[in-house]
C-alpha positions in Angstrom: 45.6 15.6 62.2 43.8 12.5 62.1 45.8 9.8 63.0 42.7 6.9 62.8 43.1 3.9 60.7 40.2 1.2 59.8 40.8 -1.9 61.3 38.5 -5.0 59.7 37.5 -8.1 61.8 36.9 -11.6 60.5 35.3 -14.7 62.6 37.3 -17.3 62.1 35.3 -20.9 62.4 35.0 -22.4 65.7 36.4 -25.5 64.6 38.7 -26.2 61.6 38.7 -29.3 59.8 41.1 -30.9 61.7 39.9 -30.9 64.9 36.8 -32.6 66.4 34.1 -31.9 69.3 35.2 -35.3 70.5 39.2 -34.0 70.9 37.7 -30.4 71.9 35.4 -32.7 74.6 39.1 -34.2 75.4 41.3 -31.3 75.9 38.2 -29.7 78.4 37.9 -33.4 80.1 41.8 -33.4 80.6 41.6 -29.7 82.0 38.7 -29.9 84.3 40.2 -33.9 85.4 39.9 -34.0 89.4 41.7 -36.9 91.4 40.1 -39.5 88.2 41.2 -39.2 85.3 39.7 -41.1 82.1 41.4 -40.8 79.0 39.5 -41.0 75.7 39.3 -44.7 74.5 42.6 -45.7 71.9 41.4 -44.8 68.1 41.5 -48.5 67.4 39.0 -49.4 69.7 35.0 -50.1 67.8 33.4 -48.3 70.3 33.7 -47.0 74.0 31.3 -47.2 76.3 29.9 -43.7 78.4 30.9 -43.2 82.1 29.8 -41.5 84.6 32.6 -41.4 87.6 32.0 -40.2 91.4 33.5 -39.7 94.3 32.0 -40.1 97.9 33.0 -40.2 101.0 33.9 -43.4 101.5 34.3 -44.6 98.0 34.8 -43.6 93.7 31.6 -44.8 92.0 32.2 -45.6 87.9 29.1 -46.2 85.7 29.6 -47.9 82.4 26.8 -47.8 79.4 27.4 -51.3 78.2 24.0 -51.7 76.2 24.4 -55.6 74.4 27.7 -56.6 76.6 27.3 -59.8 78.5 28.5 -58.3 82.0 30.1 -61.5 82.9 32.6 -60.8 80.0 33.8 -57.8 80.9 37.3 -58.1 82.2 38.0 -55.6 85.1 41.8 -55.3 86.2 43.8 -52.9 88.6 47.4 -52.7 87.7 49.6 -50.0 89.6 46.6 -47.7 90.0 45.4 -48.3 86.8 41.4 -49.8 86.4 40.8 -51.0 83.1 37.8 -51.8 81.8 38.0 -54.9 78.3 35.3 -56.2 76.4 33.5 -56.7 73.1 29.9 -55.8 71.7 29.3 -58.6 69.5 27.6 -57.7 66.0 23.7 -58.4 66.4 22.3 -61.3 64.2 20.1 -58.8 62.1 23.5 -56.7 61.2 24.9 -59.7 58.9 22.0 -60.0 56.7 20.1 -57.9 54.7 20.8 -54.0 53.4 20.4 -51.3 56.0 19.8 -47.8 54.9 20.7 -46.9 58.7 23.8 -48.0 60.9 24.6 -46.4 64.1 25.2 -48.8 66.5 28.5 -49.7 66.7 30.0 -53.1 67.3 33.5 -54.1 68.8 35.8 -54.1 71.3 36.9 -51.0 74.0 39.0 -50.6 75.9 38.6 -47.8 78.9 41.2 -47.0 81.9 41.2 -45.0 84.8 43.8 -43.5 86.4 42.9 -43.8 90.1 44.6 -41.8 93.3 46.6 -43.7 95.7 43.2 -43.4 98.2 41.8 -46.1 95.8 41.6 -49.8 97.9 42.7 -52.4 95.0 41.6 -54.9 97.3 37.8 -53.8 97.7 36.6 -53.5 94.5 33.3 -55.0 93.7 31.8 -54.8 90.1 27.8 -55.9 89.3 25.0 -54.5 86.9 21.7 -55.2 85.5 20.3 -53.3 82.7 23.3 -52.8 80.6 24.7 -50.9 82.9 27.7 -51.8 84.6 28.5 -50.6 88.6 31.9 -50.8 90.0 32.3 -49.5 93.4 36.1 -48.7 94.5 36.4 -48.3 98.3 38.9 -46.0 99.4 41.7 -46.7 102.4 41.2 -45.8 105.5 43.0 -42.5 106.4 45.6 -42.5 109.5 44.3 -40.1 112.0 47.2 -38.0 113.6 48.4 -39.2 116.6 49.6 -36.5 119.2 52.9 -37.4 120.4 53.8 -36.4 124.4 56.9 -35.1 125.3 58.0 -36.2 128.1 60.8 -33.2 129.5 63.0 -34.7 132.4 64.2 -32.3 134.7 
């Protein structure tokens, strides 16, 4: 007796309407984090600016895209491990007048944060850039080497 039954397949879609490549980008960012984490920018925000973070030796490396952001108006602050990166990308001049059949540069405030390891020196950071790119180098503490302990046996 023949005891086979036809089975049918269907693809579902790789994506359904609700979610997007930026919260699939999110949920593989947030599985693959290492000792740095840094969580997608808060929906309200205009626009966040791209990051490239390393760590060395001797020091975490974060690279900020901030294409039309004064640098000196960026506001940098580390509270309880916490770097955040503030600032605004003020509408160009040309964006207020006239009809554009084109818009894709965005305009706005961000706001980005970094969840740093307890390694990260607060004291030591140093921020600079040129080129609309902004450089912020966070030292790390030095590490404690063990100490060997004689024991000193009486007898």
């Amino acid at each position: 007796m023949n005891q086979f039954r036809q089975v049918s397949f269907r693809r579902a879609p790789a994506f359904a309407g609700s979610v997007s490549a930026g919260h699939v980008r999110h949920v593989f960012d947030q599985l693959f984090a290492g000792d740095i984490v840094a969580p997608e920018a808060p929906k309200a925000a205009g626009w966040a600016p791209r990051v490239d973070v390393r760590e060395e030796a001797d020091r975490f490396l974060i690279l900020a895209d901030v294409p039309g952001v004064n640098l000196a108006d960026i506001e940098i602050e580390m509270v309880k491990n916490v770097l955040s990166l503030k600032g605004e990308r003020k509408a160009f001049a040309s964006e207020t007048e006239g009809q554009f059949s084109r818009v894709e540069r965005q305009a706005g405030t961000f706001l980005r944060t970094f969840a740093l390891p307890e390694t990260a020196d607060a004291e030591g950071i140093t921020a600079s850039g040129s080129n609309g790119v902004l450089e912020i180098v966070i030292p790390k503490k030095a590490v404690a080497a063990p100490r060997r302990i004689a024991v000193n046996a009486a007898g």
